[in-house]
C-alpha positions in Angstrom: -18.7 12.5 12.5 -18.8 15.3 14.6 -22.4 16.5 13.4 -23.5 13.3 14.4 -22.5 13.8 17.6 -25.3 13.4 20.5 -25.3 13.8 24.6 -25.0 10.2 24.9 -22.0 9.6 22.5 -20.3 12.4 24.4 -20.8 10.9 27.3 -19.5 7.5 26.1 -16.5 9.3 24.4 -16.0 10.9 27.8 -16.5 7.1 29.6 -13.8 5.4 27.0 -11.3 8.3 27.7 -11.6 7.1 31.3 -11.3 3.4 30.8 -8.7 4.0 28.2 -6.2 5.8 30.3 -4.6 2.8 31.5 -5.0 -0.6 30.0 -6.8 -3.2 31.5 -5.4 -6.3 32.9 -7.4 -8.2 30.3 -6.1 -5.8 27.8 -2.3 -6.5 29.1 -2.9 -10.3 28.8 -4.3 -10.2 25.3 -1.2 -7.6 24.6 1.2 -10.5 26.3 -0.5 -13.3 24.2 0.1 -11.1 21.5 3.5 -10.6 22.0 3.4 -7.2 22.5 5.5 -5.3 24.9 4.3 -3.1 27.6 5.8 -0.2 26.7 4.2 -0.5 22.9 0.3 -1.1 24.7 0.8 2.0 27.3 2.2 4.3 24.1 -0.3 3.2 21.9 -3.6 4.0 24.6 -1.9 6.9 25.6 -1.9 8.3 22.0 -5.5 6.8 21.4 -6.2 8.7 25.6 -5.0 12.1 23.5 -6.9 12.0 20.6 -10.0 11.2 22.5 -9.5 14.0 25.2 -8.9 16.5 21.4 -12.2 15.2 20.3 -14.3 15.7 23.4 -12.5 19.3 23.4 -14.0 19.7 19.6 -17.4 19.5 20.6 -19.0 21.7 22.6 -21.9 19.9 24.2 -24.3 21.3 26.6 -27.6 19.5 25.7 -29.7 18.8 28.4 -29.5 15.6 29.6 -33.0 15.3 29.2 -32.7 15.9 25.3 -30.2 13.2 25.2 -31.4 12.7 21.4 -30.2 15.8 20.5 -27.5 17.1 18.7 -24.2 19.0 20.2 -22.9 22.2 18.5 -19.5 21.7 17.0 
């Protein structure tokens, strides 16, 4: 996966590490529909919030933004 990696997925990894930080209030509802607890939603993005932050650390990408198409060194 990671020698697939491009600017643009790194970039969205970085963008879903954002938004996954804290849920959503979409994310809560579905979660309260679901009948899942609060506390079980907030430990499982926080866990999913680490792992991403471990994979953006992996890669070392400093492509251009102008070669978006190409590859990051891992």
């Amino acid at each position: 996966m990671l020698k697939e990696m491009t600017h643009n997925r790194y970039r969205a990894l970085e963008l879903l590490a954002e938004h996954i930080r804290n849920p959503s209030r979409q994310l809560s509802l579905d979660a309260i529909v679901s009948d899942i607890s609060d506390e079980d939603l907030r430990w499982v993005t926080s866990k999913i919030h680490y792992y991403l932050l471990r994979l953006l650390e992996e890669v070392d990408c400093e492509v251009p933004e102008e070669a978006s198409k190409g590859l990051c060194d891992i």
